[in-house]
N, C-alpha and C positions, 0 to 999 in steps of 0.2 A: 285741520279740524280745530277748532275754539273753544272755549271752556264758556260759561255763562257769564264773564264779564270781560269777552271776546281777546283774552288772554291767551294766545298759544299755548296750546298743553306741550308740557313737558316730555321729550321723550323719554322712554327708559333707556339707561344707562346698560351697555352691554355689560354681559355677564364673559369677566374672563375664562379659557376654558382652565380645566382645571388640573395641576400640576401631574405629568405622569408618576406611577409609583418605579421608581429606577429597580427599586429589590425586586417588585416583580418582573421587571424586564429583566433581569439579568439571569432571573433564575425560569423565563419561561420558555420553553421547546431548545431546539439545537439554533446553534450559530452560526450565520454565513462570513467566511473570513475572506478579507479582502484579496488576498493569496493565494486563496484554496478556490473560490467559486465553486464552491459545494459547502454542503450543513459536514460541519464537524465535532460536532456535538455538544451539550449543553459548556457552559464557560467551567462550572466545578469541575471538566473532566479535564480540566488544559491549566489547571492552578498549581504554582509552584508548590502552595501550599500540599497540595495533594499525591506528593509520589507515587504511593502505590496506584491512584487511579493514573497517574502518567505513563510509567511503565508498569503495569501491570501484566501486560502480557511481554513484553521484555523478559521480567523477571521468569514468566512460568516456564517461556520459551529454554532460557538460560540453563533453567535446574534439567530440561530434557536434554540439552545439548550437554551438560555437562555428566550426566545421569547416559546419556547413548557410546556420547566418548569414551567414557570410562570401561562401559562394559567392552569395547569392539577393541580397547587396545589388548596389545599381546598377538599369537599366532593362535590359529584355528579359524575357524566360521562360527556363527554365532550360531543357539538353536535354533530352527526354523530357516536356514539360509538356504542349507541343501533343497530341502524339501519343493519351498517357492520359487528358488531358482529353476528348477526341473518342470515345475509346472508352469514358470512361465516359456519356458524354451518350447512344450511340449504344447501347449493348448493351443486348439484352431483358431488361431487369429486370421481374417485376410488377411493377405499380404502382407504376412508377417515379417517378412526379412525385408521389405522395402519400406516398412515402417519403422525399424528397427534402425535402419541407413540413413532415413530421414532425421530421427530424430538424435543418432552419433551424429550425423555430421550440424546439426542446429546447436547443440550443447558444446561444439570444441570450441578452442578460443580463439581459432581464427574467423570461422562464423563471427561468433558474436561482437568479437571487436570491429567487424563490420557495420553489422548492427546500427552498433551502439553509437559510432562514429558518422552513420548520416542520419540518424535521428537527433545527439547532439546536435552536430550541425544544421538540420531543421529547425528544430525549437530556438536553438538561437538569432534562426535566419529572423525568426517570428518572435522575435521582442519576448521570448520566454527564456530569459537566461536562467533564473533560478530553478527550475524545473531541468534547463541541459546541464545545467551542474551536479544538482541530483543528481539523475542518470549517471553519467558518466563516473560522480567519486561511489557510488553504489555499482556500479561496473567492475571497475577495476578492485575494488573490494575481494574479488576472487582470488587474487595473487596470494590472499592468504591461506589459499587451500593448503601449498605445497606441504607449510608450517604445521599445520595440525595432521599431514599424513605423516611426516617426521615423526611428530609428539606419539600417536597412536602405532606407529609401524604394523597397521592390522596387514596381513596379505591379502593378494588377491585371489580369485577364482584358480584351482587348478583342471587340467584337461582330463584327470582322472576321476573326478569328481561331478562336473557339468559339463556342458560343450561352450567350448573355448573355440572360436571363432578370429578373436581378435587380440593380439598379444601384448595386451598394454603392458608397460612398464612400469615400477616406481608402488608404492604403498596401495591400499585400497579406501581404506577410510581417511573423510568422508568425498563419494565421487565428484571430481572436479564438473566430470558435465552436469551435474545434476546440481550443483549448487552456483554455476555460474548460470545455470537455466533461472534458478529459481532469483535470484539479482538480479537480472537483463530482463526478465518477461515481470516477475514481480515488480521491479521500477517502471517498468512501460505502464501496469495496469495502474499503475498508483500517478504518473504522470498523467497518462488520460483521466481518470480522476479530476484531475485538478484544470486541462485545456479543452477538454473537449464540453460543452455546453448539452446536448444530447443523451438524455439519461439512456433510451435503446441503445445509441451508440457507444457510451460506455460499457455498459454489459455485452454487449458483443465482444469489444476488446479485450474485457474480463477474462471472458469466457472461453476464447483465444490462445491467450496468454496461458489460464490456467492448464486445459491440452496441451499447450507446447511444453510447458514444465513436465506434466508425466507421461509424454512422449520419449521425451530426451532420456527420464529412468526407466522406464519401457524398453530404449534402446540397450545399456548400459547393461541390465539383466539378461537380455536376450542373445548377445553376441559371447555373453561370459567375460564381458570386461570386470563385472563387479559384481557383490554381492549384494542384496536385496538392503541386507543391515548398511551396508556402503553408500547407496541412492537415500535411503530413508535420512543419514546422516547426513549427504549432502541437502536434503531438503531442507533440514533442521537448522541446518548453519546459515545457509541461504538467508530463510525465515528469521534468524534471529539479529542479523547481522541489517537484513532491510528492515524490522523493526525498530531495530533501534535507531535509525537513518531517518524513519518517520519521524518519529516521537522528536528528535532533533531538528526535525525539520518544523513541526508544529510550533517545540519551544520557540525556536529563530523566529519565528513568523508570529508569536505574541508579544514579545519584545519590542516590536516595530510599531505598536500602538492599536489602539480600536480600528475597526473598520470605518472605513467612508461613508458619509451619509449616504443613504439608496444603496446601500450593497447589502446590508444584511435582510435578513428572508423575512424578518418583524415591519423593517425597512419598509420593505415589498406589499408586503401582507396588511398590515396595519397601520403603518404611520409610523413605526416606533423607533426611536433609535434616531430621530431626527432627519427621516431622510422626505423626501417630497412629500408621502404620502403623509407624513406629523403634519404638515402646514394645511392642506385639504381637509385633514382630520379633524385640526383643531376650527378652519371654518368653519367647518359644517355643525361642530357644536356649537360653534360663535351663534350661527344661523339659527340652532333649533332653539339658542336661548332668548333670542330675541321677542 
């Protein structure tokens, strides 16, 4: 086209797109980390700055573990032990003593070092070594049972008292099966988490996993290995002991640097964060300013 003294018009100069706002990307929705392959929540929840949001539930966990121990050391049963133990031995469960076998023998340690040792060995067959490490130092994490049944010397169930079935030995708080349940299946859920791409298929394993933990204390009350207050302890330890494993695991894995372009979920979603879809993005405003 020519202008009136057959002068090629000028075209217009494109219009740069224009600069992203970084503050609002950092502070908008959850963050996909290059490590996790899942939203792990916004960046202030993962800032050194921020302890309490780091370990916050670390901490709450702490004051209950240390607030449960307290009361269960010494001799006797706590209140409420007799009671729930009676009612759980008594109430109609199907197949209650074959649930009860299932889940003693799923919570001992030789189960789970089973486990634990071809699942390691999976995930490392599969180029997922920091996830089998996980596992595995979150595993063996149990050996510290023996030491806090020491510390507490709560006893266990008497045959006088509930039906004693099974004549374990050695302290009762907090119960080894139930806190190496809640290690082993808690690390599994929090592994799949992180390998498995399938959000149904996560929550299935979830959901799994969580069953197998109050199976295992299910077992533990029902045989008369332990008291109710005994299971709840070893859940607690369990819990606090994988929590803290997380959050450790989170800090390691920030330290390592931002995510790769196209991995986060802004990435994905919008352009953001530099990853493919920024370049597309910023065509297409190239385009509409033309």
């Amino acid at each position: 086209m020519t202008n009136g003294d057959d002068r090629p018009a000028a075209s217009a100069a494109p219009v740069p797109p224009a600069p992203r706002d970084r503050a609002v990307a950092v502070g908008a929705g959850p963050r996909r980390s290059a490590s996790f392959g899942q939203d792990v929540g916004p960046l202030w929840a993962h800032s050194p700055s921020h302890p309490v949001h780091r370990f916050g539930l670390a901490i709450g966990l702490g004051a209950a573990v240390a607030a449960a121990t307290s009361i269960a050391a010494g001799d006797g049963s706590l209140p409420g032990d007799v009671r729930i133990a009676r009612w759980v031995q008594d109430a109609p469960v199907p197949f209650a003593a074959q649930l009860a076998a299932f889940g003693n023998a799923l919570g001992s340690a030789v189960v789970g070092v089973a486990i634990a040792v071809v699942l390691v060995a999976a995930l490392a067959a599969v180029h997922h070594r920091r996830e089998a490490v996980f596992l595995l130092v979150v595993f063996l994490a149990r050996v510290g049972n023996g030491a806090v049944k020491e510390l507490t010397r709560s006893p266990r169930p008497t045959a006088g008292v509930v039906r004693v079935t099974e004549l374990a030995s050695g302290y009762g708080f907090p119960s080894g099966h139930a806190m190496g349940a809640t290690l082993l299946f808690g690390g599994i859920a929090y592994v799949t988490s992180r390998v498995v791409q399938d959000a149904s298929g996560r929550r299935i394993v979830v959901a799994c996993c969580v069953s197998l933990i109050l199976v295992t204390g299910y077992g533990r009350v029902y045989v008369g290995a332990h008291w109710p207050s005994d299971v709840l302890g070893g859940y607690l330890w369990g819990a606090l002991i994988l929590t803290v494993a997380i959050r450790i695991d989170w800090a390691t894995a920030d330290r390592r640097g931002p995510a790769k372009p196209g991995i986060t979920a802004n990435a994905r979603c919008d352009g953001s964060e530099g990853g493919p879809g920024a370049r597309s993005g910023d065509a297409r405003r190239g385009t509409g300013s033309r």
